[in-house]
SEMAR-299169 format. One record per atom (N, C-alpha, C): residue in one letter; x, y, z. Coordinates in steps of 0.2 Angstrom, whole numbers, plus 5000, padded with zeros to 4 digits. Atoms other than C-alpha are relative to their C-alpha. Layout:
# SEMAR-299169
aXYZ...
# end
This chain:
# SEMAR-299169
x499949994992x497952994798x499649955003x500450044995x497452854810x500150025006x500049964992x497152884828x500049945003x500250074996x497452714841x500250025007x499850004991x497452714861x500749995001x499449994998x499052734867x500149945006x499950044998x499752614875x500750015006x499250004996x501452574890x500449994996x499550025006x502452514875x500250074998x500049965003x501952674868x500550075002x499749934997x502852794882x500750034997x499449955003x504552824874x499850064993x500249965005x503752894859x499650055000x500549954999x502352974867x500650075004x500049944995x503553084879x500550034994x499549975008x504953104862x499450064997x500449955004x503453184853x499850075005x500449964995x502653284870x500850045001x499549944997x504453364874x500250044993x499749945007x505053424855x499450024998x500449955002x503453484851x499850075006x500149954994x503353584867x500650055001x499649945003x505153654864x499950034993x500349975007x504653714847x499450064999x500549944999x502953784851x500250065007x500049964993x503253874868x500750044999x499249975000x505253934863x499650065001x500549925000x504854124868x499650025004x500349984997x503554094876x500050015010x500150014995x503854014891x501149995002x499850024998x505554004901x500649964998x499550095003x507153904893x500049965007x499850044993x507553854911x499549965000x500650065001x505753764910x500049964995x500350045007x505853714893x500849925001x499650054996x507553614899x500049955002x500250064995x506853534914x499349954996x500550045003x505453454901x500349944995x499550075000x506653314897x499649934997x500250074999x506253124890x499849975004x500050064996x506453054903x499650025006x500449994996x505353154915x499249994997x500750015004x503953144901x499649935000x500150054999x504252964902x499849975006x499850024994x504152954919x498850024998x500249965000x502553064918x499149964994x500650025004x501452964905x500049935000x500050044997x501852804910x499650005006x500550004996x500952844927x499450014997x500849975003x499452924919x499849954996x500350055004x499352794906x499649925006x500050034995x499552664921x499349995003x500149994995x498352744931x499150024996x500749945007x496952794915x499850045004x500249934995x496952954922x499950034993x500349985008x496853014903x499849964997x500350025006x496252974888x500550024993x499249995004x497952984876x499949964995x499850065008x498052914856x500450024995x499349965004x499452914845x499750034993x500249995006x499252994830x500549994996x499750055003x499852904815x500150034990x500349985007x500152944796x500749994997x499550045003x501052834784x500449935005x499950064996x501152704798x500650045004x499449984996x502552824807x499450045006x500449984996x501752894823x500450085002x499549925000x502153094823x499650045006x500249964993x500953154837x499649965007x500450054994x499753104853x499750084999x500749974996x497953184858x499949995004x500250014994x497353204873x499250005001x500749985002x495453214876x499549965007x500650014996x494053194888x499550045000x500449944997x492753274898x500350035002x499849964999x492853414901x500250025010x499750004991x493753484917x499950045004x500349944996x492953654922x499549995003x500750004994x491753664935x499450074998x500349975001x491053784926x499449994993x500250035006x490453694911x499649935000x500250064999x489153544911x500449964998x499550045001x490153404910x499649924996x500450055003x488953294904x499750014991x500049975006x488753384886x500650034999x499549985004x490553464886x500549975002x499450065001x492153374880x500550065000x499149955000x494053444880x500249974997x499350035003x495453424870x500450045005x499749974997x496553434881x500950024998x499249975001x498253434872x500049964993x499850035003x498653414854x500950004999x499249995002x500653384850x500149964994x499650055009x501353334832x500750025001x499249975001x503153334828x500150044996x499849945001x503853484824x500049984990x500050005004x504153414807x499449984996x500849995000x502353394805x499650044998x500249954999x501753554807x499950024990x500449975006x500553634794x500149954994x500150055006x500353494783x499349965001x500550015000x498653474787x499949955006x499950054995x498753344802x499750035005x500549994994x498053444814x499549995000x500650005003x496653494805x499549935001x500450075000x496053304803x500249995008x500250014996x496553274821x499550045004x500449964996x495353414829x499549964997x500750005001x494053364817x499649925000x500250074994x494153164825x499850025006x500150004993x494253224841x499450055002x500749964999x492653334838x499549934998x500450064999x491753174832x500049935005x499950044994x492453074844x499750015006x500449954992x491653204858x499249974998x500750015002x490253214848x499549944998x500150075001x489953014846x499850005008x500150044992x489853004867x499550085002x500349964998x488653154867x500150085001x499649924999x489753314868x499450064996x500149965003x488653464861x500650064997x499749955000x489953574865x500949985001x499250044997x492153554865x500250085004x499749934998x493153674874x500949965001x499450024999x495053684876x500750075002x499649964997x496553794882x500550014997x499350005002x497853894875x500450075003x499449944995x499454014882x499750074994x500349965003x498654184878x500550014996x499649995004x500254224868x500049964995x499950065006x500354074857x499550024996x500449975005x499754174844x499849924993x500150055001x499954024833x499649965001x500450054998x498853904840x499450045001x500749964999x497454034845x499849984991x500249975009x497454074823x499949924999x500150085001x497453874822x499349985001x500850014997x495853854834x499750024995x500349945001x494954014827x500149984993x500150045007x495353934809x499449945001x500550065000x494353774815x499350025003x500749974996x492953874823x499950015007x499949984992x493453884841x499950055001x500049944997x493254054850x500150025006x500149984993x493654124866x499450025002x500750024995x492254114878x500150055006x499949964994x493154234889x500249985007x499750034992x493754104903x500750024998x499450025001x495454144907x500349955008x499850024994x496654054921x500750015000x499349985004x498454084925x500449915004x499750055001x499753944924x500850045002x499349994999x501453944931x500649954999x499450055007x502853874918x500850055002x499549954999x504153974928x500050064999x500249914999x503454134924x499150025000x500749995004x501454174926x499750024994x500549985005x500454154913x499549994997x500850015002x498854164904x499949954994x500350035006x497854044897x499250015000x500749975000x496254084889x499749924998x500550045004x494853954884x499850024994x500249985005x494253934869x499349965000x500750055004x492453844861x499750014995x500450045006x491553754849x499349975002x500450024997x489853724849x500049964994x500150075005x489553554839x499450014994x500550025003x488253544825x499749965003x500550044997x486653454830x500349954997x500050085004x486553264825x499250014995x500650015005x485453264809x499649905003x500250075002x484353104810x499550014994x500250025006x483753104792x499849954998
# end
């Protein structure tokens, strides 16, 4: 699994990955009529600016030279949270045909060194309380809810909880 900056070249692939992984994970959860209006072509519209505008921090992830997902990742975005020690993922997506083959796993555990290389103690990151799924995915990698929630509206309100991770110190041995 390699991981590389995401590029404007990159945005047909990036928004093809962001919308069938979004229909696939969220079927059930959230709304068809929303899961519909999440289209190519608005994703492409939608990551083109933000790449444009480095409003995030976006990398494709790679494995066997095919690119099957994209990371999201920065400081953190709560005002509740020093932002100067804690990091976010803010969004992992793989392709659907991806799933459970281990690919996550290695991307969480970059994107916690990658935190943790710019000073992060601590990651935090957000999931649809429902997505049973992805909570068991976290809670697998050591994440725990922390007890923040917020609601989101994807056509119907909904809950999303935080999760975290408190980083292992840096050994200097």
């Amino acid at each position: 699994m390699q991981l590389s900056p995401a590029r404007i070249s990159d945005v047909p692939v990036l928004a093809r990955i962001h919308a069938d992984s979004w229909r696939a994970a969220y079927r059930g959860l959230i709304p068809d009529s929303y899961l519909e209006r999440f289209t190519y072509q608005r994703r492409e519209e939608s990551f083109r600016q933000s790449l444009a505008a480095n409003a995030e921090e976006t990398y494709l992830i790679q494995q066997n030279d095919q690119v099957v997902g994209l990371l999201t990742l920065g400081a953190a975005r709560d005002s509740d949270v020093d932002i100067h020690c804690t990091g976010e993922i803010w969004g992992i997506y793989l392709s659907p045909s991806t799933w459970r083959k281990g690919i996550g796993k290695q991307v969480v555990q970059a994107a916690e060194a990658m935190l943790q290389a710019r000073g992060c103690e601590t990651i935090v990151l957000w999931v649809l309380e429902k997505n049973q799924q992805a909570r068991r995915f976290y809670e697998a990698m050591g994440f725990n809810a922390d007890g923040a929630s917020k609601s989101i509206d994807w056509g119907v309100p909904l809950k999303a909880i935080r999760y975290r991770k408190v980083l292992p110190a840096h050994r200097s041995d």
